[in-house]
C-alpha angles and dihedrals in degrees: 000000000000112000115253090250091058089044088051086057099043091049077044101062082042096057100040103142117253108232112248106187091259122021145024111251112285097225080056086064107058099229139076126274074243100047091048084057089050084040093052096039117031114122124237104190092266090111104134106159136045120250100232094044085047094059101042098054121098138214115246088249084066109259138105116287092221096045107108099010086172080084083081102047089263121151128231107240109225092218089043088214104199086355092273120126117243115305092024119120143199115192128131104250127219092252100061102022093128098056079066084227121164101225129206121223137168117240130194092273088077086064101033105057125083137199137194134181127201123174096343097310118111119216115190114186117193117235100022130123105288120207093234120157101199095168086052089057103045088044103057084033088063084048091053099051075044098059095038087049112054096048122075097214097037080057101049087053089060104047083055098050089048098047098246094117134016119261084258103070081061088036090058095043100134118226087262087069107023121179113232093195108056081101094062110117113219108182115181095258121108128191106154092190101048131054095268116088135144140170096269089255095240086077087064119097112240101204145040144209138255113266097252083046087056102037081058092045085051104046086050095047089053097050090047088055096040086056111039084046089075099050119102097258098251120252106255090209095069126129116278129167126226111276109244094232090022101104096151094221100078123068098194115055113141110198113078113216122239113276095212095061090055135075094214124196082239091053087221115193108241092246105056100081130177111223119226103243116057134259119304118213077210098077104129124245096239087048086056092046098054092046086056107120089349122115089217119181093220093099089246124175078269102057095050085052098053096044087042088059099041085048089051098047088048092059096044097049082048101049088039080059088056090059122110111274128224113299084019106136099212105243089223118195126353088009145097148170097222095159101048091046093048089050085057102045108047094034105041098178087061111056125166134183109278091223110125100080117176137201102259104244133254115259105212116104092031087134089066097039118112091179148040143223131015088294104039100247103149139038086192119100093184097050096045081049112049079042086068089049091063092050100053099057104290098140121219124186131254116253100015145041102261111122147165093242120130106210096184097045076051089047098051089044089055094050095049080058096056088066102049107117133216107274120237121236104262118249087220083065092062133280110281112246107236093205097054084043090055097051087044093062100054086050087053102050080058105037117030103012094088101068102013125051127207109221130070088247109030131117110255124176103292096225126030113253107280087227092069097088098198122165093308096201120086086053095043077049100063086043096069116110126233094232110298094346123084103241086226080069089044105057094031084066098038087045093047091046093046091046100050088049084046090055099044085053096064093033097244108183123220092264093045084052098055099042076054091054100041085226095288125145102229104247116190117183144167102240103164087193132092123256111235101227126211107258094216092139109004097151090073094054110068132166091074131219116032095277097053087229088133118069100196141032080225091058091051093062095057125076105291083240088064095048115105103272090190127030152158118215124215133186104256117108107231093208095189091049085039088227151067129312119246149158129246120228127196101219129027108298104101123118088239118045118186104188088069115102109262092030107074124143096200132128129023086105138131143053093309087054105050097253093117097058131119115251087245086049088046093049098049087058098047093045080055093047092062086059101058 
């Protein structure tokens, strides 16, 4: 009888997915056409900006800022649901509930899906490491309110293509503020992904005002903006109260709370109200005039204006605070410093350099997982869960545990991941050869079984050997105190806090609680180890060590002084290295530079971890690691 392992090869090589141009087969996933979409496109609670603002900014070379969103590592969707590419959102929050604003936000499907390319043919495979840059994004998304915001005709431009004023208050604007962008061309069609890109032309307004109508209108706006430019941008992380009607699960409430009961994130004064319907082109001229340089409660064009800029210098002083810091080393594409950020954000007095970014993990295998995080901190799901929220743009208020968070739509995310399977090597990377399988095994159960398993729910060694001596500071980061108390303590309590508010928002009962839970006592704790992770898989999760300072799974089994110091990665899959393709470079230039501190692609070396071994030998194992 063959042994199940050689069993497991040989149905391997069998099963081997077939390439389709796009994805890999949806059977091979492990969820639904229908649950990939929930899986892409279900809010968190992350959601910052509004949709049609959004769309209508532009980058300061000119073009829209949504146009080619596959700059940032962002995927197409191939049912281009909303028109937004894979791990982007559109949901109303808790905070601004009652401007009735569709928001857009970034969940955990931007980071966990992967895709490879070999000779023309795409291969995505859900729940893989993505190549996402989300500081990147946040930060050319805060220059471009920027931009739109500190020119007068730039800005004119803006408050049309979003509705808030008719095509006549640009038209009128007068050669000491011209407006640059009239000429822009906007057609119907969006492809968020592709060059072309354009305001969906119902947002457009169809008609447009008398001369005397539109030289009131523009005298108004500008004193608006004239004034508004000179406030202190408010702090988006101020208190605000939970609207009465605002449940942010509805999308279609039709009273509008009272703005002077609530401490709202754009610190609005009592007296500035949106009405519900939307703007009329009808407003008398004599309604506009005595609006100019008044703040009337009347929900005039002025007071959308001025609420629509407060709103806007919020976001981007918000989004400029996400930034990376001084002594921060940007994480750049498929990577990300979730816990530094976090320590910042959420304890302010006690700032560190965000300079420890790691690959985000693989999901498969989540219903097996113990622990969390490259370093194994937290047994809770939720929690971890609810803490990438946060960093991904859910607000919470200062002071106090309201937030914009969405713990169901978080549930129901983690519980499409649990059923992520362990993708398959694909048949257009090659077939797999069964007698070099079969060595390589053998090579594996020495070499590599006895801190990495090699199923998806076996027992592998918990921490890595101490003796690896791999990049140490992702894990002596999360070690720092905050003062006199361990950060592990810190964010347990300010998790746990969040959470429970979060909860009580929703109305989430005890036994709701506790399905959302699984049952698990939130456990937080300082490791400073690595966690050895279960290599089920492992093809699909280049760029290698937690750190992705190793291109290919080839390369790590070579000295770490043979291994590439300086690289540029490219898109195309190298099936015979089990990695990603790149160039060498000679000096420092390289996208990925492994002399700087954090990204190092040391350790891991020696006869326990494979680097000793002959190229036939290397080979073997490498030919075995494509079958588990």
């Amino acid at each position: 009888m063959p042994s199940k392992s050689l069993l497991a090869i040989g149905i391997a090589a069998l099963l081997a997915v077939a390439c389709s141009s796009a994805t890999l087969a949806d059977d091979q996933s492990g969820l639904t056409p229908a649950e990939q979409q929930e899986f892409f496109h279900t809010p968190e609670g992350s959601e910052t900006v509004p949709l049609a603002w959004m769309q209508a900014l532009h980058n300061p070379d000119g073009s829209l800022f949504m146009q080619n969103l596959g700059r940032f590592g962002l995927l197409t969707d191939p049912d281009k649901k909303q028109h937004l590419p894979i791990g982007l959102t559109v949901a109303r929050t808790r905070d601004l509930n009652f401007m009735k604003l569709d928001m857009v936000g970034v969940n955990c499907a931007a980071c966990h899906t992967g895709e490879f390319h070999y000779k023309g043919t795409a291969v995505r495979v859900i729940g893989a490491p993505g190549r996402f840059d989300l500081i990147r994004f946040y930060s050319e998304l805060s220059q471009a309110i920027d931009y739109t915001l500190h020119d007068w005709g730039r800005a004119y431009q803006f408050l049309r293509d979003i509705n808030s004023i008719p095509a006549a208050a640009v038209t009128a604007s007068t050669s000491a503020h011209p407006n640059p962008l009239n000429s822009v061309h906007m057609s119907g069609s969006v492809d968020f992904l592709n060059d072309e890109i354009a305001i969906p032309s119902s947002s457009l307004p169809t008609a447009s005002l008398p001369p005397d109508e539109s030289t009131a209108i523009l005298a108004g706006l500008r004193a608006v903006l004239e004034d508004e430019s000179t406030r202190t941008p408010d702090d988006p992380t101020k208190t605000f109260e939970r609207a009465p009607d605002a449940d942010s699960r509805t999308n279609n409430s039709n009273s509008i709370p009272d703005l002077s009961n609530l401490k709202r994130l754009t610190s609005m004064v009592a007296d500035v109200q949106i009405r519900d319907e939307p703007f009329s082109l009808s407003t008398s001229t004599t309604h506009y005039t005595a609006a100019i340089g008044s703040h009337s409660s009347s929900g005039n064009i002025f007071d959308r204006v001025r609420i629509t800029f407060r709103l806007l210098f919020a976001r981007a002083a918000f989004l400029y605070n996400r930034k990376d810091g001084d002594g921060s080393l940007p994480p750049g594409s498929g990577r990300i410093d979730a816990f530094d950020n976090a320590r910042n954000e959420l304890f302010p007095n006690f700032k560190i350099a965000a300079n420890s970014p790691v690959s985000y993990p693989h999901l498969w295998g989540l219903n097996f997982a113990q622990w969390l995080h490259w370093d194994g901190n937290t047994n809770s799901v939720m929690e971890r869960n609810l803490g990438q929220a946060l960093g991904l743009g859910a607000i919470f208020e200062d002071g106090g545990y309201h937030s914009t968070l969405r713990p169901r739509d978080i549930g129901r995310l983690e519980d499409l991941a649990r059923k992520i399977k362990s993708p398959v090597w694909p048949a257009c990377f090659g077939g797999i050869d069964k007698e070099k399988a079969r060595k390589g095994e053998r090579i594996y159960q020495q070499n590599c079984a006895g801190c990495h398993a090699a199923t998806i729910n076996g027992s592998p060694s918990f921490f890595e050997d101490p003796n690896v001596a791999t990049d140490p500071y992702r894990a002596s980061n999360f070690d720092k105190p905050l003062g006199a108390q361990k950060f592990s303590d810190a964010i347990a309590s300010t998790l746990s806090a969040i959470k429970k508010t979060a909860y009580a928002d929703d109305n989430i009962g005890d036994a709701e609680q506790q399905t959302l839970n699984h049952k698990v006592v939130p456990i937080w704790r300082d490791t400073g180890h690595y966690f050895a992770r279960p290599l089920t898989g492992v093809w699909a999760t280049a760029p290698y060590l937690h750190n992705n300072s190793v291109p290919t799974l080839s390369d790590l089994l070579l000295p770490a002084d043979q291994r590439p110091k300086h690289f540029t990665l490219h898109t195309e899959y190298e099936p015979h290295l089990i990695g990603i393709s790149y160039d060498t470079v000679q000096v420092n230039g390289g996208t990925f530079d492994t002399t700087i501190q954090c990204n190092s692609n040391e350790g891991h070396t020696g006869k326990a971890y494979g680097t000793e071994l002959s190229k036939d030998e290397r080979n073997w194992l490498l030919e075995y690691l494509k079958t588990i």
